[in-house]
N, C-alpha and C positions, 0 to 999 in steps of 0.2 A: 504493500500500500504506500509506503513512504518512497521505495527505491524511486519514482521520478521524481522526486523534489527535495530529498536530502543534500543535495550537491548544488544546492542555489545558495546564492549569499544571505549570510542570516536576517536583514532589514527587509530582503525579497521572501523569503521562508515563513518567517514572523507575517507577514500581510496575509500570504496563501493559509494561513494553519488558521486565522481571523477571517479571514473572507468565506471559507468552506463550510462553515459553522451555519451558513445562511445560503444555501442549494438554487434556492427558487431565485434569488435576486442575480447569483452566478449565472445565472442560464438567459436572465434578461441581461446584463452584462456583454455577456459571447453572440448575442445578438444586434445588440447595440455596436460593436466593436466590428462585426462584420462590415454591417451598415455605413461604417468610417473608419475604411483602411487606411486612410493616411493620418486618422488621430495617435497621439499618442504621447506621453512624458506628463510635466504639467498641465500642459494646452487643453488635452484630451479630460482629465478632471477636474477642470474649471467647466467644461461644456456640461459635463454630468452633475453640475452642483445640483441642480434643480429636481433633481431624482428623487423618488424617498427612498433609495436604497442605503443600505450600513456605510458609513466612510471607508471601513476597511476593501467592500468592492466596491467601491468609488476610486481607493486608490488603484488598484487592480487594471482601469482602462488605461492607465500609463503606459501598461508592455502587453501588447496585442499578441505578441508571441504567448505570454504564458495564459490567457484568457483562450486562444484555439489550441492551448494543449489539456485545459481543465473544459473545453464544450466538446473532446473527442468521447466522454464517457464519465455524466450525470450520476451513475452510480455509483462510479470510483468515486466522487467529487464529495458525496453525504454521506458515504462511508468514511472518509478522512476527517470531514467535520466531526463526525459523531467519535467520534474515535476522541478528537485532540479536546472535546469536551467535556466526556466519562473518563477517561486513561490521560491526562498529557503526560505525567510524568512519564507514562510507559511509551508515547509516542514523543516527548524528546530523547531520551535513553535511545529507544528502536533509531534516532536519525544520527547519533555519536556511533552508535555500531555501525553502520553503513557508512558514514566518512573515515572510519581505522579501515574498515575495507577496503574503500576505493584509495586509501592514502599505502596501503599494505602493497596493493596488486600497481603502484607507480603511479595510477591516472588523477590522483590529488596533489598539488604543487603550487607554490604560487606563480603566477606570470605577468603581464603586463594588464590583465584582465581583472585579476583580484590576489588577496591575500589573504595567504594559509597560514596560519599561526595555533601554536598548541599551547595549552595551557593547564594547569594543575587545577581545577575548581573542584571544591570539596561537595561531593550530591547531598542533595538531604536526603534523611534518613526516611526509612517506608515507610508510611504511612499503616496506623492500624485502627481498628476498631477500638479493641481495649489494650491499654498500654501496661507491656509486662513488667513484671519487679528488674529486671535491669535492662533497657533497653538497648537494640543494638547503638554499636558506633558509626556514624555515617562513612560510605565508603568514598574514596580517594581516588580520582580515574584523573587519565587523559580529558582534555576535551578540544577539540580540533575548531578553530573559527574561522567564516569565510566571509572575507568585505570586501567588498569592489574596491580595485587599487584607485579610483577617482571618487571622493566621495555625491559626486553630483552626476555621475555618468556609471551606468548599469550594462554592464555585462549579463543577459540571462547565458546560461550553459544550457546546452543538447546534447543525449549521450545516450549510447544504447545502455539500460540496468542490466541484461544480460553479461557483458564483457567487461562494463566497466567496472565492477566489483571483486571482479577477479571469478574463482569458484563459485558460484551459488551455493552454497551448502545445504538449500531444501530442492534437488533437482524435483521432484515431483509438485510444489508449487512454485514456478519462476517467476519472475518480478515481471510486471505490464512492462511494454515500451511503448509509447505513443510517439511515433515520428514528427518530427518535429515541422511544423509549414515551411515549407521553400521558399517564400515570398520575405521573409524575415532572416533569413540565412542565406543571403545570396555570396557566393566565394568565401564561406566562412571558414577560419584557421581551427586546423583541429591539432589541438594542445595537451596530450598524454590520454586520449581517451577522449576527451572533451571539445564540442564545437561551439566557438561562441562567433553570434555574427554580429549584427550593429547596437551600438549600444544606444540606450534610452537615456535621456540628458532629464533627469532630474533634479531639482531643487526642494520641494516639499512634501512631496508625494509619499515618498516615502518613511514614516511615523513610526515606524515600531523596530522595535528590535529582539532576539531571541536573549535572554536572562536565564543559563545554564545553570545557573546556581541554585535557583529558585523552579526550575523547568517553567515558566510561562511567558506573558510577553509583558515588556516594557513602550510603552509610550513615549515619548518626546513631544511634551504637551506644545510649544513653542510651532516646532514643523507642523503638530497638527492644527494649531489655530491660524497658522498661516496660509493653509488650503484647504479648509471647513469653515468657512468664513459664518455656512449658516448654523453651526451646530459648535460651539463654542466650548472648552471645558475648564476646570478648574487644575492647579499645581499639583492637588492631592486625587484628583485619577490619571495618575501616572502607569497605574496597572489597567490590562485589559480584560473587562467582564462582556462578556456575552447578553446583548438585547433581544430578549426573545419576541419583541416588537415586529423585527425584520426575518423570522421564520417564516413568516406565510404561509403558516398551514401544514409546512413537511414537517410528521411527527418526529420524535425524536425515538432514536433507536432502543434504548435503557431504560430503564425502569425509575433509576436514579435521575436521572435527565428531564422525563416528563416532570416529574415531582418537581423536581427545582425549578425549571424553566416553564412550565405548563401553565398556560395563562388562564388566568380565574378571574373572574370579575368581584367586584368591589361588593362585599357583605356577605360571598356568600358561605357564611359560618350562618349568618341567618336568617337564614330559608327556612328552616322548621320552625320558628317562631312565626312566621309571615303564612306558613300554613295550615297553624293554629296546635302544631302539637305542642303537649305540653306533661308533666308527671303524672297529673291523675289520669288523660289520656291514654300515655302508655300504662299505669295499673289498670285501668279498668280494662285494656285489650288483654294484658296478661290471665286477670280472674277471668275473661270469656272464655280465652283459648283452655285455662286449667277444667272447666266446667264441661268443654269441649270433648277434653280427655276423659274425663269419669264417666260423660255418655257413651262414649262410643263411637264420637261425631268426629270422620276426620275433618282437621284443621283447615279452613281457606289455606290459599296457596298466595305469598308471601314476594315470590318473584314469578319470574316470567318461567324458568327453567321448571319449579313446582309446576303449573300451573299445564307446561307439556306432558310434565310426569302422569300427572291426577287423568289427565284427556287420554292419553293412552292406557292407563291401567282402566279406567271406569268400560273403554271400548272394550280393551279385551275380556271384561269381567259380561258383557255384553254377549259378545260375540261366541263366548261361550255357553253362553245362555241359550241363545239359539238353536246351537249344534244341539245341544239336549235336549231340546224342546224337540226338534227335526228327529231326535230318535225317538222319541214319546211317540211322537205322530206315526210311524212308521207304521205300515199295515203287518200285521203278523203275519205267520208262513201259511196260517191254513187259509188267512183271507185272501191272500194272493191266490194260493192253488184253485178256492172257487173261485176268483175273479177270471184264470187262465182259462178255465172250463168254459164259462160263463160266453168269454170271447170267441173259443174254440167255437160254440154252437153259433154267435149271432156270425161267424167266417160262415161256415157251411150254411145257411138259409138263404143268402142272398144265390147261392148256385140253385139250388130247388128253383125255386122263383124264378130264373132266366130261362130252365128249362119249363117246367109249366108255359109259361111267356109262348116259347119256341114252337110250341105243341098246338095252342089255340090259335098261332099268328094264320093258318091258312083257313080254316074254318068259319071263318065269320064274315058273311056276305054282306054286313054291315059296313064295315071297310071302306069296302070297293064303291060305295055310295056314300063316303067321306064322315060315316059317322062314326066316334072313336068311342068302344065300352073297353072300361078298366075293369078287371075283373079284382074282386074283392078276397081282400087277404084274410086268411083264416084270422080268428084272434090271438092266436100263439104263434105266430109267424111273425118274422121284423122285416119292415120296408127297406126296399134297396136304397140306398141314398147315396149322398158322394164320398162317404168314407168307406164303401161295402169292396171288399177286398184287398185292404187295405195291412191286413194284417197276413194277407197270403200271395205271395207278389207270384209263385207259379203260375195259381190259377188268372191272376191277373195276366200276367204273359199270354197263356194259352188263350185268354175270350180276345184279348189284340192281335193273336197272331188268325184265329179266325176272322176276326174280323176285315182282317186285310186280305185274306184270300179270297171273302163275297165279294168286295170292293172289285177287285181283280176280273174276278169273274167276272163281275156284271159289264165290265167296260171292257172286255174280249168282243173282236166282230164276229156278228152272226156266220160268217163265211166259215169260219174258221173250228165251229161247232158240227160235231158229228150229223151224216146223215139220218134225217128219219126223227130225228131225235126233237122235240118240239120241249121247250122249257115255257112256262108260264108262272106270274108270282102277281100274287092279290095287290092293288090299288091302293097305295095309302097315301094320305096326303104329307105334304111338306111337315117336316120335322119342326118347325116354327108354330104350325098350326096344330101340334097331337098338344093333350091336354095332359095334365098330373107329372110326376116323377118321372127323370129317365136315371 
């Protein structure tokens, strides 16, 4: 997370670890900077006073280089914030380990660009919860510092984190590279690893500083009232605290973060007063809910997650219900077997009946002079209707497949019909015009 930007000069460092803390206003920033490629130094944030964004990315449009290397990837950008706002001590530590590297593996030195100087600064001691009966001694490192050899002209550096640190020692997570814009790096000299191309002529812009001793940032209240003309400060914040004013809305990753920074509006410890609770309130809900108990009666539900609970248990106590009831109802085995029987006879009635039918169709010279008699069904006999064979799809087949061979027949030409042979069949009118059931 750190490898692109541990090798920048600590005033340029200090601004990025301050700027990244506020994502959304970055992103309006890398927009705005696109919009005016030829901004940039002081020039560039005096045009942006008028923003409501943080000073810290106000100072930020000064080097157009390092604003298209923080809009290549939004999530690295609030991941770094968040980080140097729950952990800094662990993220200045994490950026002294990556300058003994890149200073180990040769590509840290100073040149005409900036200046590399090490120095003895005693860390504070770690931070604890509960502080033990003798607490450690704070430990004693190296600390490596990098400042532009011009204090008013800015060298950014370009480098690949791959090679420039020497070994990786985590091969299976390797450090991001974001290449650096071409447009900003034109013939740039590359100096033991490192590429710097034109430098950014600064005078005020740049306010803060890295404070190793203390791992957070320092102020230079002076450079920053000289280009925050509208946001003025005072001698005693000289330290930089974080506005959660300028978050817009991106949560914050930590637990610890939301709490501290988490904006709350004014009063609201009291809210339960405004909505009338009060102590005999809550007794009198407690004797409800204890009386509750010695019924029987389960309790309302309290939140939302109860209140899913109770809806799914009441269903399934439901639904079970049902199922039982469904086998209550269930017909037993002997009333099935007469129901089968029962069915068995009204299948075979409707065949009697089409045969009967069949037997009187030629006989009745009624007919043939259009008048239609239904002949009357015994009283224990069932009418054909349109469910009658429905239960026996054989005999069903078989009256279809007769019935397609009369069809047949009748539409054969007379030529084609044996000698001698004379067919005749009684007169009955149109199927529209028979009367009762077919």
């Amino acid at each position: 997370m750190l490898a692109p930007i541990a090798l920048y000069p600590d005033p340029l460092l200090a601004q990025v670890l301050m700027a990244t803390t506020y994502p959304g206003e970055i992103a309006e920033a890398v927009t705005w900077s696109k919009a005016h490629p030829d901004a940039k130094g002081d020039d560039a944030v005096k045009q942006v006073a008028s923003q409501t964004w943080d000073p810290s990315v106000q100072a930020l449009v000064a080097f157009p280089q390092v604003l298209a290397t923080l809009g290549q990837d939004p999530v690295w950008v609030q991941r770094l914030g968040d980080a140097f706002l729950a952990q800094p001590d662990d993220v200045m530590v994490g950026v002294q380990r990556l300058r003994r590297q890149a200073q180990a593996a040769g590509n840290l030195q100073s040149n005409q660009y900036q200046n590399v100087t090490v120095q003895n600064v005693t860390a504070p001691a770690p931070k604890a919860s509960a502080a033990p009966a003798t607490a450690p001694a704070p430990a004693s490192s190296s600390t490596i510092i990098i400042q532009p050899s011009d204090p008013q002209v800015v060298y950014v550096p370009s480098y690949n984190p791959t090679t420039t640190y020497g070994t990786w020692p985590y091969p299976a997570s390797p450090p991001m590279y974001y290449p650096p814009p071409p447009a900003y790096y034109p013939g740039s000299a590359l100096m033991a690893g490192l590429a710097f191309g034109t430098g950014v002529a600064v005078v005020a812009s740049l306010w803060g500083n890295c404070d190793w001793g203390n791992n957070d940032v320092d102020i230079d209240v002076n450079r920053y009232n000289n280009i925050n003309r509208n946001n003025q400060i005072t001698n005693n914040q000289n330290k930089w605290q974080h506005n959660a004013a300028h978050r817009d809305g991106v949560p914050y990753r930590d637990n610890r973060s939301r709490e501290q920074y988490g904006r709350q509006l004014n009063g609201a410890n009291q809210r339960e007063a405004f909505r009338g609770d009060n102590a005999q309130r809550a007794q009198a809900r407690e004797k409800a809910r204890g009386s509750m108990d010695r019924a029987g009666i389960e309790r309302p539900a309290t939140t939302n997650r109860q209140a899913r609970d109770q809806a799914r248990k009441a269903q399934s106590g439901a639904t079970t219900g049902n199922r039982m009831q469904a086998g209550a109802d269930r017909p037993k085995a002997s009333d099935r077997s007469q129901g089968t029987a029962r069915n068995t006879r009204d299948n075979q009635q409707p065949g009697k009946q089409t045969a009967q039918t069949n037997q009187r169709r030629p006989e009745s010279s009624q007919a043939r002079q259009g008048t239609q008699t239904r002949p009357s069904a015994s009283p224990g006999s069932a009418r054909n209707n349109a469910f009658a064979g429905a239960r026996s799809p054989s005999q069903t087949n078989a009256q279809a497949d007769r019935g397609r061979a009369s069809q047949a027949s009748a539409l054969r030409p007379s030529a084609a019909r044996s000698a001698g042979q004379q067919i005749s069949r009684p007169s009955s009118p149109p199927m529209r015009q028979r009367g009762g059931r077919r």
